[in-house]
C-alpha positions as CSV (number, residue, x, y, z in Angstrom):
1,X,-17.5,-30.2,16.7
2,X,-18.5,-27.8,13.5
3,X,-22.1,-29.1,13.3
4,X,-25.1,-26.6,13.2
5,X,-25.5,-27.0,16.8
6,X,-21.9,-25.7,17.0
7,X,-21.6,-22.6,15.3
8,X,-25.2,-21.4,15.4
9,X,-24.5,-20.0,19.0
10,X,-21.6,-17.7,17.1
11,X,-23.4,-16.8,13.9
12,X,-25.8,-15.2,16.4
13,X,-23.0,-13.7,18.6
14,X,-21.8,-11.7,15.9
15,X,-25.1,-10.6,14.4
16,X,-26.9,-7.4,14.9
17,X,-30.1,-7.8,12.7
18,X,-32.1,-4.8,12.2
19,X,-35.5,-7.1,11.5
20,X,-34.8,-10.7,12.1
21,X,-34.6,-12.3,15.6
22,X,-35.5,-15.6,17.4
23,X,-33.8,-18.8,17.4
24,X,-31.5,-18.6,14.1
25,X,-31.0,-14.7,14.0
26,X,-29.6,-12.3,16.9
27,X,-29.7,-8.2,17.4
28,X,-27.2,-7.7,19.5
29,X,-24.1,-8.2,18.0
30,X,-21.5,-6.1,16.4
31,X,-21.7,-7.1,12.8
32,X,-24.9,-5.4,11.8
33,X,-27.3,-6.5,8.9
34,X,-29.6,-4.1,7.5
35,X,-32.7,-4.3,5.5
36,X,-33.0,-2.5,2.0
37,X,-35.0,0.3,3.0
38,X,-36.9,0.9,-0.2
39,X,-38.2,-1.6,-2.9
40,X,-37.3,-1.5,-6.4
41,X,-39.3,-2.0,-9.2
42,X,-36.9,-4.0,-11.0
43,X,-36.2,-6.4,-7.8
44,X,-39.8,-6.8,-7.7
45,X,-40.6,-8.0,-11.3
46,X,-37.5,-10.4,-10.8
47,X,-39.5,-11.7,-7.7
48,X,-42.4,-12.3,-9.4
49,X,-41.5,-13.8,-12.6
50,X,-38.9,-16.0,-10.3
51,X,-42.3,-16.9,-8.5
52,X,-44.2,-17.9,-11.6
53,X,-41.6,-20.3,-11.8
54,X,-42.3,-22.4,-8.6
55,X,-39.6,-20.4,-6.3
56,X,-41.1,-19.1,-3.3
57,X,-40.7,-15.3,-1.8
58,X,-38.5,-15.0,1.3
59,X,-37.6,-12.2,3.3
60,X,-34.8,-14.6,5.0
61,X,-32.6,-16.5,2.8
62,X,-31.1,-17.4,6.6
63,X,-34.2,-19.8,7.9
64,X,-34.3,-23.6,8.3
65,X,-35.2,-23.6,4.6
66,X,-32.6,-21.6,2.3
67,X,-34.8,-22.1,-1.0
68,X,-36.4,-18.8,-2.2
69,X,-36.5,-15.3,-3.7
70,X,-36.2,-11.7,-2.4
71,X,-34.0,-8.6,-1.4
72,X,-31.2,-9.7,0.5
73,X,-29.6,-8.3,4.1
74,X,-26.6,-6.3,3.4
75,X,-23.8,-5.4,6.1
76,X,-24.8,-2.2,6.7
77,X,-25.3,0.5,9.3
78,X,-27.1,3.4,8.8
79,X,-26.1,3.5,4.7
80,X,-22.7,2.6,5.6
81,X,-20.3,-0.6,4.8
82,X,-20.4,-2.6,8.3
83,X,-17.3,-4.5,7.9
84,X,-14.9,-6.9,10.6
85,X,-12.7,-4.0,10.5
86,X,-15.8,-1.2,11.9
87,X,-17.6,-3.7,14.0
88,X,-14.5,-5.6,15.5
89,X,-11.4,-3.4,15.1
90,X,-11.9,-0.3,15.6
91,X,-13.8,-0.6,18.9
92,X,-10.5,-2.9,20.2
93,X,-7.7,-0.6,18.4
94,X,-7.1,1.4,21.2
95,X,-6.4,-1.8,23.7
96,X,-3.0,-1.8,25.3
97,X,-2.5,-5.6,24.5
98,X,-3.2,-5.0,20.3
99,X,-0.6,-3.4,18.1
100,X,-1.7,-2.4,14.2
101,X,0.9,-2.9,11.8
102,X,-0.1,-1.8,8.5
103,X,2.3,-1.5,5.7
104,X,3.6,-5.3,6.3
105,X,4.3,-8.1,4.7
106,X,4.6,-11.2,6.5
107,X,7.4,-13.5,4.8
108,X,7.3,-16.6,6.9
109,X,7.1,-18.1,10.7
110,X,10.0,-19.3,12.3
111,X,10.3,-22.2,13.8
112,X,12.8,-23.7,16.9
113,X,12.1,-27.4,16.1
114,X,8.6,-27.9,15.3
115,X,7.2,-25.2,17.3
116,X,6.0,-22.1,16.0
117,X,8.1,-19.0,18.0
118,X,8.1,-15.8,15.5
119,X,7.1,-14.7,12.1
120,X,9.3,-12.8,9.4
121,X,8.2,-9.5,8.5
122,X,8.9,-6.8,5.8
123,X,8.2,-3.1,7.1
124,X,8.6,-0.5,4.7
125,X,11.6,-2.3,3.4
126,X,13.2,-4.0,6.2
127,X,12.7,-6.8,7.7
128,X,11.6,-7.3,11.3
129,X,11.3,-10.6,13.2
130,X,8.3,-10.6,16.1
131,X,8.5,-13.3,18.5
132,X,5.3,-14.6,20.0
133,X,4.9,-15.5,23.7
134,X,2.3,-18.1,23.1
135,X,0.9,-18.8,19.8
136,X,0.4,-17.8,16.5
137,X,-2.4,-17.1,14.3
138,X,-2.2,-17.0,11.1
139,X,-5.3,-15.4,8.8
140,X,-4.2,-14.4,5.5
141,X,-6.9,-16.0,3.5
142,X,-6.7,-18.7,1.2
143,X,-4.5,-17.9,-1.2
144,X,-1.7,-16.3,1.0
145,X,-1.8,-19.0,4.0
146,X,-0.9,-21.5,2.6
147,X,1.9,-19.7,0.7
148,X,3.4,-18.2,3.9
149,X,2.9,-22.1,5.2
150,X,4.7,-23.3,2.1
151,X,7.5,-20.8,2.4
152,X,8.2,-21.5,6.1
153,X,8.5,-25.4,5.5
154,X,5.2,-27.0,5.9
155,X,3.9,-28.1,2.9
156,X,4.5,-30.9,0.1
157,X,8.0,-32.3,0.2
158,X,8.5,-32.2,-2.9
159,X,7.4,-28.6,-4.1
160,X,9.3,-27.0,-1.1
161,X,12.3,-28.8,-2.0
162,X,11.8,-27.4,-5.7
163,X,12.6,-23.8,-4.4
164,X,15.4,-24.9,-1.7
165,X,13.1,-24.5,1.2
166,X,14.1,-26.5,4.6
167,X,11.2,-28.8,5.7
168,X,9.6,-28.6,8.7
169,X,7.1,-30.9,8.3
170,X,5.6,-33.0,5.2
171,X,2.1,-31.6,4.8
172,X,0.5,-32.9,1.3
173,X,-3.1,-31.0,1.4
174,X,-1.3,-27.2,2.8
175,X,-2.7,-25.1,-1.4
176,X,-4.8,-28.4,-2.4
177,X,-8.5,-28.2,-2.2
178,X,-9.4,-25.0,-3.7
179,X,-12.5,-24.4,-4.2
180,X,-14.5,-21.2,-5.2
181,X,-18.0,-20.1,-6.5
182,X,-17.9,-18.9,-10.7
183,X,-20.5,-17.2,-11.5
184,X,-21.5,-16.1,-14.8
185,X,-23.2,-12.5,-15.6
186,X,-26.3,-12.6,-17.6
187,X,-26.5,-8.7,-19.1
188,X,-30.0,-7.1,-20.5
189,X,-31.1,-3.8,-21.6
190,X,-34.3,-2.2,-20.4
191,X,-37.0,-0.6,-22.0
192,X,-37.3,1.9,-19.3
193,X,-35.2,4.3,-16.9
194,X,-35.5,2.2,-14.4
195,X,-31.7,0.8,-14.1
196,X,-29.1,2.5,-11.7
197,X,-26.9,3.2,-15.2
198,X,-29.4,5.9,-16.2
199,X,-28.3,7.5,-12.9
200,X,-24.4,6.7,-13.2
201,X,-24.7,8.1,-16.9
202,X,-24.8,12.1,-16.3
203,X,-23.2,14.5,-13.6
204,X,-26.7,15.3,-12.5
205,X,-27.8,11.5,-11.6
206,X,-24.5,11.6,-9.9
207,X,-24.6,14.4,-7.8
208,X,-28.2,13.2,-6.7
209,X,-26.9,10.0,-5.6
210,X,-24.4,12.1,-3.6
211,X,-26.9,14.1,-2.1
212,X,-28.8,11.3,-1.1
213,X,-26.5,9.8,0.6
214,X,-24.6,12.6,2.5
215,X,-28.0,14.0,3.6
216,X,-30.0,10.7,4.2
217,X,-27.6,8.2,3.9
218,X,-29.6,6.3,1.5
219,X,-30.2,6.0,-2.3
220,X,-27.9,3.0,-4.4
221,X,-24.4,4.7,-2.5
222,X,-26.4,3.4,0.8
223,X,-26.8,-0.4,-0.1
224,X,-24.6,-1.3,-2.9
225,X,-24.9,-3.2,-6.5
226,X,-26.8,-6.2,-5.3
227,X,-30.3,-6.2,-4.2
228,X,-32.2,-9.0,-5.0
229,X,-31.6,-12.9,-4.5
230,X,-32.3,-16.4,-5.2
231,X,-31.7,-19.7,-4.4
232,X,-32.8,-22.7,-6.0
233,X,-31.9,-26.2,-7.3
234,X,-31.7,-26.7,-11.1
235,X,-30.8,-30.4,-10.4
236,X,-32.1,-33.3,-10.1
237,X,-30.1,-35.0,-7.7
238,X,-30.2,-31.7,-5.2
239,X,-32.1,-32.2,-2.3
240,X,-30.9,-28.7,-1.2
241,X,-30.2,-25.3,-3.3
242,X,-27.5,-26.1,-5.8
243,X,-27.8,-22.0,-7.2
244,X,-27.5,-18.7,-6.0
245,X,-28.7,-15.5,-7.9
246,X,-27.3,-12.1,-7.3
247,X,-29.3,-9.6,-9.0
248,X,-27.8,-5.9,-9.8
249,X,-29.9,-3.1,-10.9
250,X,-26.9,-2.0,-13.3
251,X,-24.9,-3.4,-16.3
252,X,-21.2,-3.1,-17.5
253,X,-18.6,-5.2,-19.4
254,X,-17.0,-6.3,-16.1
255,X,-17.8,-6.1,-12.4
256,X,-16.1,-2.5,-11.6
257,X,-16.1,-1.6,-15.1
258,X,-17.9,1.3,-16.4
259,X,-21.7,1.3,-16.4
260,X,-23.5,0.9,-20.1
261,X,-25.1,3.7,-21.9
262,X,-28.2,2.0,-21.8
263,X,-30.5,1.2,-18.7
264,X,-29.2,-2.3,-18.1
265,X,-29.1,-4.9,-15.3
266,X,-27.3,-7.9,-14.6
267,X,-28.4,-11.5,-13.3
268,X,-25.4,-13.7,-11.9
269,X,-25.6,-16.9,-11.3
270,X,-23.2,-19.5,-9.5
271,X,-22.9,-22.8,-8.5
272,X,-23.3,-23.4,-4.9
273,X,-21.3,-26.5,-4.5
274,X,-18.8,-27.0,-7.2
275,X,-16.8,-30.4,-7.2
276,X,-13.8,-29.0,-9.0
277,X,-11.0,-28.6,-7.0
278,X,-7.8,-26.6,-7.4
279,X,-4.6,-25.8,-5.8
280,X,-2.3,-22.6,-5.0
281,X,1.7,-22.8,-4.8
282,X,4.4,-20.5,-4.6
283,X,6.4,-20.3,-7.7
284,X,9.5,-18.8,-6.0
285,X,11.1,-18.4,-2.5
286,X,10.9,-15.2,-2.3
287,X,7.7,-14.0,-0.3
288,X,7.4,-10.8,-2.2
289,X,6.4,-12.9,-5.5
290,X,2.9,-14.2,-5.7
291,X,1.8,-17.4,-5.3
292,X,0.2,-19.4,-8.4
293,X,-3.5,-20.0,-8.2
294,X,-4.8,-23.2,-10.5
295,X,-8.6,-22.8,-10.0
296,X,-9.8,-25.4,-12.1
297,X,-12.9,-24.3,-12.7
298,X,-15.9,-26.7,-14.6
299,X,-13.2,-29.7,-14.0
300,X,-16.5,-32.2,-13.5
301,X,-19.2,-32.7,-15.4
302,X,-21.4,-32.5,-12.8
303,X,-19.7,-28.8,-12.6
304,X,-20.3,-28.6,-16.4
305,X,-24.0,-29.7,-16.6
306,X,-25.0,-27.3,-13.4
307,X,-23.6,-24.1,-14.6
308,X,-25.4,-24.8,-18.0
309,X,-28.6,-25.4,-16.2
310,X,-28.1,-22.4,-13.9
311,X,-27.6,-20.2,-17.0
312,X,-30.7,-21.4,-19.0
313,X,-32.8,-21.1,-15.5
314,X,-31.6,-17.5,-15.6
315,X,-32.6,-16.7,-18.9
316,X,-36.2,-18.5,-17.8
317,X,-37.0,-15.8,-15.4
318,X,-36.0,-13.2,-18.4
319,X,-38.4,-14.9,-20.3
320,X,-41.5,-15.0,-17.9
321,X,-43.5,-12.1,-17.2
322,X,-43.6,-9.7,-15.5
323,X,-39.7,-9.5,-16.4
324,X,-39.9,-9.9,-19.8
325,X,-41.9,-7.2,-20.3
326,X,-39.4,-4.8,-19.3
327,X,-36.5,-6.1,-21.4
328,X,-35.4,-4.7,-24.6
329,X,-33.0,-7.4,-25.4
330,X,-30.7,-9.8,-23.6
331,X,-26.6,-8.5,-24.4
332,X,-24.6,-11.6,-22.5
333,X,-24.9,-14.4,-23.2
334,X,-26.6,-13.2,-27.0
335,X,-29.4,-16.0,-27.7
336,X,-27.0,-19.5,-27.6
337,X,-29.0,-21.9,-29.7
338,X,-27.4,-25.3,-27.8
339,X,-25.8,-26.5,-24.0
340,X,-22.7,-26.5,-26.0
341,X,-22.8,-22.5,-26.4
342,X,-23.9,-22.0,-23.5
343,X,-21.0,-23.9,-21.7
344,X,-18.7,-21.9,-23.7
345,X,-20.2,-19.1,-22.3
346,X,-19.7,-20.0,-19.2
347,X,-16.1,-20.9,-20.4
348,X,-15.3,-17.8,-21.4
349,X,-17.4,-15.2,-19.0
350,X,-17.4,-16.9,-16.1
351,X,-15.2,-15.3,-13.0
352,X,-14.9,-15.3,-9.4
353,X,-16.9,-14.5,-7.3
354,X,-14.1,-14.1,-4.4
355,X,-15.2,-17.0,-2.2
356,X,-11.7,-19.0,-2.3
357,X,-11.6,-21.6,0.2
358,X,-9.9,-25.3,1.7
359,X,-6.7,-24.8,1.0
360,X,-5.3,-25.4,4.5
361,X,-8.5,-27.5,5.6
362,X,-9.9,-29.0,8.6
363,X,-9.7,-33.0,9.0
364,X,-9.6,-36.0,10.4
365,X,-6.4,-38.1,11.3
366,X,-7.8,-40.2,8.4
367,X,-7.6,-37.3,5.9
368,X,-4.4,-37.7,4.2
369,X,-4.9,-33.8,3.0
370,X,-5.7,-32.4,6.2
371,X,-3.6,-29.7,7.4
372,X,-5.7,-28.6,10.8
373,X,-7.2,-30.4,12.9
374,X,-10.6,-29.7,15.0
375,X,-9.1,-27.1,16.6
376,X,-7.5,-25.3,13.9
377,X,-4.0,-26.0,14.9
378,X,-1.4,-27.2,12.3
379,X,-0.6,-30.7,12.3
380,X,3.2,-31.9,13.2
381,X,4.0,-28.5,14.4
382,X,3.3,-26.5,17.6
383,X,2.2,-23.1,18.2
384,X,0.6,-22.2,15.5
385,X,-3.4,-22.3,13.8
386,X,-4.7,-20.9,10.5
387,X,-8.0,-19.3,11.3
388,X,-10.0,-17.9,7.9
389,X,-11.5,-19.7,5.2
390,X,-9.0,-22.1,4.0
391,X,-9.8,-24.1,7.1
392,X,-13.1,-24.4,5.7
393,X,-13.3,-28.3,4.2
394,X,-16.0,-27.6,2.3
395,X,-17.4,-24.6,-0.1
396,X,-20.6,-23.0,2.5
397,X,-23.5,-23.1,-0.1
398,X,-23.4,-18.9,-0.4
399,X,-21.4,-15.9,0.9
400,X,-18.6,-16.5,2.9
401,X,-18.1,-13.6,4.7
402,X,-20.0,-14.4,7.8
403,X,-18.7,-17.6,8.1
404,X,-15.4,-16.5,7.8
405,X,-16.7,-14.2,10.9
406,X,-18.5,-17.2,12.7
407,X,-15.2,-19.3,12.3
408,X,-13.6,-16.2,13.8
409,X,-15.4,-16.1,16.7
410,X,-15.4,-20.1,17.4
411,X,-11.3,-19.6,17.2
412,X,-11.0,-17.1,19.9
413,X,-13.0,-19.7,22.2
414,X,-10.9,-22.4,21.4
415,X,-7.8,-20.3,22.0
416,X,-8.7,-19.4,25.6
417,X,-10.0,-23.0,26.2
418,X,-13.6,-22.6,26.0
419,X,-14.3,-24.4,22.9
420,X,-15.0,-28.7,22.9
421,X,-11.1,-30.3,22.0
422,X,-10.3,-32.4,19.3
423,X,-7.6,-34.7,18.4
């Protein structure tokens, strides 16, 4: 099965912890997770006004209990970005049985009958056709597997047939169940130098930071915007976190947008499990054209009455000392005198926060949505299995990124037939 017994054994075979170990961590994997070296004094007024509140301090948002405050784990390695690609890739790249193809596009898989046998490609322009001997996986993420499904005749009958596309096999749930964390970005200015902007604002601060890190590998280059976490439950129904915080020790307009004059920071907040659900489809037959993404964010008002309590628990910790102290005013969301202007915040502000999942999910025969079944293979067709995060059912209550990795792993057992078998 997927249970915690399940994939616990490959969250741990992929981990490389430089601190934690013992029965829910491991050190000895390829996908390395590093401490922030050096505490900030902005993280720790956060923590302690956070704590004032009733939220405890953790130094593991990863243990039997996820409730708590801190710095989180980055993955890093020695001030650099750890990623699939450095701890999985580019060890195998040189093995004679893997081929890199970069500049591609896959179009669609081909099918004799119902069983997978190639995919369609376009290289620089042409298109090549690569046959597989046994299997094919498919992991293009939850916006473009399910299109390159859609487009090669599994999906809904009726939207395939829309854009002349032969079906394969009737598949209602392949782009239905999108789901994704919004988070909003709570902006305040500081009454001291203390923010990373004051650093980002002059050639000098720059330079520094580049010194920093080419000598020492360390400094903000080293470990990235976000620094210290939270998770918590703002409702009353939750018997489990239903919030996560991400705090940044810098401020601008827009994530990647240019860093305020001022010394600012920003608290974002998202729901953890959101009930709205959305869909993606392609809008053409023609591969090169995106597919259309309906979100449907805050389509519940269980959606609706988290975010607003999410927001006003942020602003809370703004308000409690020792925080407040060091805040010259809050810029976003601008004092909001009611729920109402606060959802409309949340309306207009929020964004993604690039954790799109479920769109080719996992289920049961009973699931009338269910495009893969327990071991990630397509239903009605052979030869093929979606292995990323749209065969995730269900939104993981934080970051996806390691159990994108996790699901990974689990795949290449059931591939070579170590993994438990499902119907």
């Amino acid at each position: 099965g997927w249970g915690w017994d399940d994939v616990l054994p490959y969250f741990k075979k992929s981990e490389g912890n430089d601190r934690l170990n013992g029965p829910l961590h491991s050190q000895t994997g390829p996908l390395k997770a590093s401490s922030i070296p050096k505490k900030h004094p902005l993280v720790e007024a956060f923590i302690k006004s956070a704590e004032e509140l009733g939220v405890p301090e953790t130094d593991d948002f990863n243990n039997l209990t996820q409730e708590g405050v801190g710095y989180y784990q980055l993955t890093t390695n020695k001030g650099l970005r750890c990623s699939t690609a450095v701890a999985y890739l580019k060890p195998a790249k040189h093995r004679p049985n893997l081929t890199i193809l970069t500049d591609s596009q896959v179009m669609r898989v081909l099918f004799e009958g119902r069983r997978a046998v190639a995919i369609e490609l376009s290289r620089h322009g042409e298109k090549q056709i690569i046959r597989a001997n046994k299997e094919i996986i498919l992991s293009a993420g939850a916006l473009q597997s399910p299109q390159i499904l859609q487009l090669s005749g599994i999906g809904p009958a009726k939207l395939l047939s829309e854009f002349n596309i032969p079906l394969i096999h009737d598949l209602p749930g392949v782009g239905e169940n999108l789901q994704d964390h919004l988070q909003y970005r709570l902006i305040y200015e500081l009454n001291q130098p203390i923010s990373t902007n004051v650093q980002l604002s002059s050639l000098l601060g720059k330079a520094m930071m580049g010194l920093d890190w080419l000598l020492f590998r360390g400094g903000p280059l080293s470990i990235g915007i976000n620094q210290g976490g939270l998770f918590t439950k703002v409702m009353e129904s939750s018997t489990t976190p239903d919030i996560q915080f991400h705090l940044a020790t810098l401020s601008a307009d827009m994530a990647g947008g240019n860093v305020h004059p001022f010394p600012g920071f920003t608290m974002s907040v998202c729901q953890l499990r959101p009930e709205s659900r959305g869909h993606v489809r392609i809008q053409s037959n023609d591969p090169l054209v995106p597919p259309k993404m309906f979100a449907n964010y805050l389509a519940t008002e269980h959606d609706r009455a988290t975010s607003v309590a999410a927001v006003k628990f942020a602003r809370k910790i703004a308000q409690t000392e020792p925080l407040t102290s060091l805040i010259e005013r809050e810029i976003k969301p601008n004092n909001p005198q009611s729920d109402a202007d606060i959802l409309e915040f949340c309306r207009n502000s929020g964004a993604t926060i690039f954790h799109p999942t479920g769109t080719c999910q996992m289920g049961t025969d009973d699931n009338p949505l269910a495009v893969l079944d327990g071991d990630l293979k397509v239903r009605g067709v052979t030869g093929l299995r979606v292995v990323d995060c749209s065969a995730m059912p269900t939104l993981p209550s934080g970051n996806t990124n390691w159990p994108a990795v996790m699901l990974a792993e689990r795949a290449s057992d059931l591939i070579l037939g170590k993994g438990t078998k499902h119907s």
